[in-house]
N, C-alpha and C positions, 0 to 999 in steps of 0.2 A: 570469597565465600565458597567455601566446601561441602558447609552443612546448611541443610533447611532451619529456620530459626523464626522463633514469635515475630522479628524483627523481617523476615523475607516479604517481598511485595509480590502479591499474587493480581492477575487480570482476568477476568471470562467474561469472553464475548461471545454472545450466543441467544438466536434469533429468539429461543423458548425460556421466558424467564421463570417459568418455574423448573426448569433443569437447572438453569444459573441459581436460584434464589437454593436450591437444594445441593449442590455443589459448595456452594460458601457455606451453610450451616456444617457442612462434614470438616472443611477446613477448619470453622471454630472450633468443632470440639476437637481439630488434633494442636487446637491452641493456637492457628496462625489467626490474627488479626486483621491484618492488613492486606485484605480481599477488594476490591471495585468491581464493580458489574456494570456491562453494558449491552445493549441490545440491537446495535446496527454500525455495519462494519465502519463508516464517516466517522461516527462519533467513536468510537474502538482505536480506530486509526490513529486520533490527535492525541486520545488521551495514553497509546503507545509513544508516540513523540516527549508528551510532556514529562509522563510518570517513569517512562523508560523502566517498567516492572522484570522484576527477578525470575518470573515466571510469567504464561501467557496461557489460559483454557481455552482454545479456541474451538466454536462450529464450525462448518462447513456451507452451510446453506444458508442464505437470509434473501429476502424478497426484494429487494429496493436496488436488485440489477448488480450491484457488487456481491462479492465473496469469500470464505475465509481464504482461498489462493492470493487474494488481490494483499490482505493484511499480510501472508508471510514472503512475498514479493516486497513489501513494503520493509519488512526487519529487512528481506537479506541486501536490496538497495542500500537502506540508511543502515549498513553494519551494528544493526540496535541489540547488545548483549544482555539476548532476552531467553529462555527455552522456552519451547510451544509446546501443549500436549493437546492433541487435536480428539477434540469430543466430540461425536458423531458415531453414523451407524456405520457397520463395516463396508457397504455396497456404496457408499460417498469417497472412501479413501480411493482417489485414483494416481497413477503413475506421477501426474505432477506435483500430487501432495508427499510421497513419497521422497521425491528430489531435493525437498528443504528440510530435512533427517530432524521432524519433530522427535523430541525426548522423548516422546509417549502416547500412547492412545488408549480412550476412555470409550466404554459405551454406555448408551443409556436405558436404565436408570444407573447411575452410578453407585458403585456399593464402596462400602469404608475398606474392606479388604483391598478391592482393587486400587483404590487413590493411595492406599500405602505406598501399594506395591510400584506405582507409577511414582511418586516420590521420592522412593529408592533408588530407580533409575536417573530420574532427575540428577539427584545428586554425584549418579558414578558417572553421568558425561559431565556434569559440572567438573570435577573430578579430572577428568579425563583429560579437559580442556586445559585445567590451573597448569595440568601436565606437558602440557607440548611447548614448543620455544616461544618466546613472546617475539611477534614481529613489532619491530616498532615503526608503525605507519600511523597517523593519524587518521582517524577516519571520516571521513567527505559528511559535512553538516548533512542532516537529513531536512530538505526546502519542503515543505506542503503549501502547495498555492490556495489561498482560500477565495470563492467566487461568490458573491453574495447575487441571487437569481430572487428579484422577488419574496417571500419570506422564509426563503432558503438558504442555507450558506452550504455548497457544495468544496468537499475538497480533492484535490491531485497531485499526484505525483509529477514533477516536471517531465519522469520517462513518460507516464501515461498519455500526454498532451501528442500528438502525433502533429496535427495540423489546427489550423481555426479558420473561419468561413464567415464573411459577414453575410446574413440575412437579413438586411435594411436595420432594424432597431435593435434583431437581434444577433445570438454568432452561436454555428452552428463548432465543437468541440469535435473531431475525428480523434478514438482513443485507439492504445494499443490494441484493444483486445476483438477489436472490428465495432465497438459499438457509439454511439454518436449521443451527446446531451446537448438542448439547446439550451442556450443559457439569455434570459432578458439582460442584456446589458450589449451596449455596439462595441465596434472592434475596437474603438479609438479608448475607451476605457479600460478594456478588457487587456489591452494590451500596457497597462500600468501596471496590473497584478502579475505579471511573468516577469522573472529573470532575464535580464537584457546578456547576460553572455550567452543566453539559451537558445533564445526564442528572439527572427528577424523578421520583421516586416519585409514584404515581398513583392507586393501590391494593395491597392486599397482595399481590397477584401480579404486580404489572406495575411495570415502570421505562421510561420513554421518554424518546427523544432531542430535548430543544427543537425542533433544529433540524426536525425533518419533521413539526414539530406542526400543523395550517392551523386547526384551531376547534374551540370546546369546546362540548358542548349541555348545558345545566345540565336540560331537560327530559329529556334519555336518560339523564344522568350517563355520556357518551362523550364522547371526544377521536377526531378524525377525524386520522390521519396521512398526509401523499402522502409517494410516495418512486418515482422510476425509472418513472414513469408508474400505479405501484398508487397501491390507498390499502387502509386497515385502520380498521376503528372499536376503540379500546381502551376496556372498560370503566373506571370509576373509582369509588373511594370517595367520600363528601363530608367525612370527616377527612383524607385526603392533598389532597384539591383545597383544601379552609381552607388549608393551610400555603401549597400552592403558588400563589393566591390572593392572598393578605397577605403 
């Protein structure tokens, strides 16, 4: 696909739904159809996984502790061939939103000139892309772990999951980004929902993520984990470390 068409699938996630509800009515009348809106990055999330849209409106800021970084983190992990046009004010664009080369940026209110004009460019990196060599790699399934907390279903990225922590009934999640969800459900369940090439038991309270493991001290009985520039020492049993060992 080269050109925008009735047939393109559009996505906007974005905290303020009357910016989203006003956004889609501009794309109906430049006759795209096939708009969804939603209003909190979780649900944004799954429904990027599922719909895998042509395009992505994103915000920048929503309440409920995630953010639009966390979504284009998420495309550029699961290699989801999607463009973003990040809608927001200009004093929200920072260096790291920069780093994931959205197609375009929107401010609000949005005007019909401007979304042309952003649909224009859309199309010349779309363009741009059709034009470079095709690697032929397959690209790595995108996993979302989904955690049902109470009358909550929380979801994650398997990078995000850093450590896990039992807290007698409950289990306390350590994420990438330094911040921690406790989740109603104990480790022994909790640890169903994780990818078993991923994620090792270690001892009866803890689960850790291969990936941010750097060395084991069989003298401390600690695993040293880096991650985002921290690190954490996790205790461990020596019946979980046999299994995971041999």
């Amino acid at each position: 696909m080269e050109k925008l068409s009735g047939n393109t699938s559009f996505l906007i996630i974005h905290e303020q739904q009357s910016t989203a509800f006003e956004l889609r009515e501009l794309l109906i009348e430049l006759n795209f159809k096939n708009v969804n809106l939603f209003f909190e990055v979780k649900s944004g999330m799954e429904a990027i996984r599922i719909l895998t849209p042509d395009v992505v409106f994103l915000g920048l800021t929503f309440n409920n502790g995630l953010n639009g970084i966390d979504i284009l983190r998420l495309i550029e992990i699961g290699q989801i061939n999607t463009r973003v046009v990040i809608l927001s004010e200009p004093e929200e664009i920072s260096a790291e939103v920069i780093r994931f080369s959205p197609a375009g940026y929107l401010q609000k209110p949005v005007l019909l000139k401007d979304l042309k004009s952003t649909l224009k460019k859309v199309e010349q990196q779309i363009k741009q892309d059709n034009q470079q060599p095709v690697a032929h790699t397959k690209p790595q399934p995108l996993n979302i772990i989904q955690i049902q907390s109470n009358q909550e279903v929380n979801f994650y990225l398997p990078e995000e999951l850093i450590y896990i922590e039992a807290d007698g009934s409950y289990s306390v999640l350590y994420l990438y980004k330094g911040r921690q969800d406790t989740i109603c459900q104990n480790l022994g369940k909790l640890s169903e929902k994780l990818p078993t090439h991923q994620f090792i038991r270690v001892s009866r309270k803890h689960i850790v993520n291969l990936k941010y493991i750097k060395k084991y001290s069989k003298k401390d009985q600690q695993l040293l984990v880096e991650f985002n520039g921290s690190s954490a020492k996790i205790p461990t049993s020596k019946q979980y470390m046999m299994q995971m060992l041999h």
